[in-house]
N, C-alpha and C positions, 0 to 999 in steps of 0.2 A: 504494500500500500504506500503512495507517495507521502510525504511529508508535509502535510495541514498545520505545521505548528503556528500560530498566531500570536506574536508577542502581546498584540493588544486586547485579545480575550482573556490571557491567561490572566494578565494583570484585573479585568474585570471580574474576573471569577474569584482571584486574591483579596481582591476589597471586599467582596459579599464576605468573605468566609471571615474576613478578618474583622468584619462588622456584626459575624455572628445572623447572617440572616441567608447561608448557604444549606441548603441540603443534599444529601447525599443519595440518587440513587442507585443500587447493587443487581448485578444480575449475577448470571452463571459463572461468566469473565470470572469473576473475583473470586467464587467456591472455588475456582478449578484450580487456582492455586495452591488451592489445601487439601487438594486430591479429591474431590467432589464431581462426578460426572459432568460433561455438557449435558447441552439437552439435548440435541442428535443423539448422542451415547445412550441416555437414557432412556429416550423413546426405541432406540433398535433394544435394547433390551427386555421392553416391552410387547416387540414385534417377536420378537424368538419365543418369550414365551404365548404371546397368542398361537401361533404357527405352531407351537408344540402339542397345545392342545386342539388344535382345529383336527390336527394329522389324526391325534387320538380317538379324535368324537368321528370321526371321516366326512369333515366337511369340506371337501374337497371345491364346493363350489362357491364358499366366502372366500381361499385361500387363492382360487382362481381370479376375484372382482379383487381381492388385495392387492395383486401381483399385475395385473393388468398393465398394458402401455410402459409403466415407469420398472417395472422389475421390482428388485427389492429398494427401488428408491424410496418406494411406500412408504418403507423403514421411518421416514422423519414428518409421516402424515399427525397430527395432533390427533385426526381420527384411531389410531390405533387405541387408544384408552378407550375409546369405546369400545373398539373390538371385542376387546380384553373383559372390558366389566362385561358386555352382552353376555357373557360365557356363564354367566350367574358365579356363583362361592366362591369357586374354584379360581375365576380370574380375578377375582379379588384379592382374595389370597394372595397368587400371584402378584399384582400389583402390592400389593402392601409389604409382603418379601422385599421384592426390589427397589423398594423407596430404604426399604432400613436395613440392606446390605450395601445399596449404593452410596449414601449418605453418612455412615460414619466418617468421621476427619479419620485419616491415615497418617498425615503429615501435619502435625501440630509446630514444628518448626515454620513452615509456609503462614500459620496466623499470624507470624508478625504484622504482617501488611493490615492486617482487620487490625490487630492494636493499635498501630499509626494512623490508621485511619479514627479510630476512637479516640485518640488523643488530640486529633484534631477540632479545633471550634465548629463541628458542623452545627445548625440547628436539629436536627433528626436526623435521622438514617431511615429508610425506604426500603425494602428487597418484595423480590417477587420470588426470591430460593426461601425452600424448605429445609434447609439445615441451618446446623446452630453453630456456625463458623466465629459469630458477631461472641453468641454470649460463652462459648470456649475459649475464646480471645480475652475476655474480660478476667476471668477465673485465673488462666494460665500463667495472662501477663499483671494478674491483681490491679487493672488499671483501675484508677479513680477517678470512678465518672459515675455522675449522678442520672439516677433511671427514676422515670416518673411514680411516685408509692410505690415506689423498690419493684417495680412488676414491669416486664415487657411487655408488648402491645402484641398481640398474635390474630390475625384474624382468620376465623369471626368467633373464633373464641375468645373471652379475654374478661380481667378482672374487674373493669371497668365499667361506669355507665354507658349502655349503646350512647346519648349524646355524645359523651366525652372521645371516642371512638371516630364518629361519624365527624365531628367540629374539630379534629383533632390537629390538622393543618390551619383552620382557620382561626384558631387560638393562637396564642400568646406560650404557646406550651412547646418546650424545647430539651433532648436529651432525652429524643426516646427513640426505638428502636420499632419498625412497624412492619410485622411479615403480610405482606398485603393478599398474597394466598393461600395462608397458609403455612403451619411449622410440622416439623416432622416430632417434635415434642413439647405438650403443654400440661403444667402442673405435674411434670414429674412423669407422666405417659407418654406411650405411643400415640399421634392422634391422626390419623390419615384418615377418617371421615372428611375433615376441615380443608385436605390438599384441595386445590383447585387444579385439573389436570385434563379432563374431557373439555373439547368444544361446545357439550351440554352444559357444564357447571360454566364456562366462562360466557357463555350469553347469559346464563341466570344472573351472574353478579353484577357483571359489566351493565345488563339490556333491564332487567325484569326486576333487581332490587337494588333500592337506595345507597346501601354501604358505600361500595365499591364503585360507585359512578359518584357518589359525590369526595370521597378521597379521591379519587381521579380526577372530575373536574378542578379542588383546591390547589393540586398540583401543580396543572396548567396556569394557577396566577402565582407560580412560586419560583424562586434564583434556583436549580438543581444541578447537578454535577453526575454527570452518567456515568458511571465503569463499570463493566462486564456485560455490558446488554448486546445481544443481537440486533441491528438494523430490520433484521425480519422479521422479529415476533409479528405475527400478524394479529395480535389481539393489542396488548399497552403498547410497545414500542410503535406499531405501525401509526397506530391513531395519535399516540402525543405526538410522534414529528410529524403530522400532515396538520393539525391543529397550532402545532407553536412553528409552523414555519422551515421545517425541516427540509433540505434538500428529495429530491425522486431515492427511497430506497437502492434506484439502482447503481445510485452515485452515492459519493461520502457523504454524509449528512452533516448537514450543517450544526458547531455548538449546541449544547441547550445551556444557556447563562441566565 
């Protein structure tokens, strides 16, 4: 990729942050440092196992509408989580295996970069990942940083009043940590009901309830700083860069400051 660097953004972005009114948002980019799957990786892992049980059950004619045209390009369709759940228990299971085999931290050496990042003046931190890179960071490196009544933000579970939750950008309220789909552990469990991961759950939250369209719109009035996000998510990333101005996906996109 060519070199985009812009002295006069970076510097824009440095006064936000230094004024404390920057926030931070995390994609996959960032997990993968800590040995955490992309999402490509972890959708083909989701593909292997549909495919393993389609062979079993002999449904030779879902495996043939998967495979179609693209091959196993299919591998990186968002629809395979359907695939998967359609399968009833059993691809559940499956899926909830693979969310908490793929997602333990491996290399807790690689957290430093989540410390440094937490030491930094952000106003919030933001993620659309399901692992706990942020708060294994904090423990490891015992940083001291204040979390809103001592509790992270997870959604849509959380300890908080749904207001405080739903107003939570639009507040005055800084030093918090917000899993926007979801964490792979709350209150000491497993909680993969909560993951958002079918194109079913992401029109529900996104299209059809409040939460997650209105943290999403406060977003869009907010100074943010993006690292590890894909250009393609075709559900947040696509829609905030064609709303804040972002260059065609198929080019570099332009800042978000």
């Amino acid at each position: 990729m060519p070199n985009h660097w812009d002295e006069e953004i970076f510097h824009k972005v440095l006064d936000q942050l230094c004024k404390g009114d920057l926030y931070l948002f995390a994609g996959a980019g960032l997990s993968m440092i800590a040995g955490m799957p992309s999402w490509n990786t972890l959708i083909g892992k989701f593909a292997d196992a549909y495919i393993k049980q389609a062979v079993d059950q002999g449904l030779a004619e879902d495996i043939k509408r998967m495979a179609k045209d693209d091959g196993l390009d299919t591998r990186d369709r968002l629809g395979i989580v359907s695939h998967l759940i359609g399968l009833g228990n059993k691809g559940q299971d499956d899926l909830a295996n693979i969310l908490s085999d793929s997602l333990k931290i491996t290399n807790y050496q690689a957290l430093e970069i989540h410390e440094k990042l937490l030491k930094l003046p952000f106003k919030g931190y933001i993620t659309t990942n399901y692992d706990l890179c942020f708060e294994e960071a904090t423990k490891k490196y015992n940083c001291q940083y204040e979390l809103i009544g001592n509790r992270w933000f997870v959604y849509p579970k959380h300890q908080c009043a749904k207001t405080d939750i739903e107003d939570l950008l639009a507040s005055e309220m800084s030093n918090f940590l917000l899993h926007m789909h979801g964490c792979l552990e709350h209150e000491g469990r497993e909680d993969f009901e909560n993951i958002i991961l079918s194109p079913e759950q992401y029109s529900k939250h996104y299209i059809r309830e409040p939460m997650i369209k209105r943290i999403f719109d406060q977003m869009l009035l907010k100074h943010i700083l993006i690292l590890g996000c894909s250009m393609s998510d075709p559900w947040f990333m696509h829609e905030f860069l064609s709303i804040r101005g972002g260059e065609s996906l198929n080019n570099v996109p332009l800042p978000i400051v």
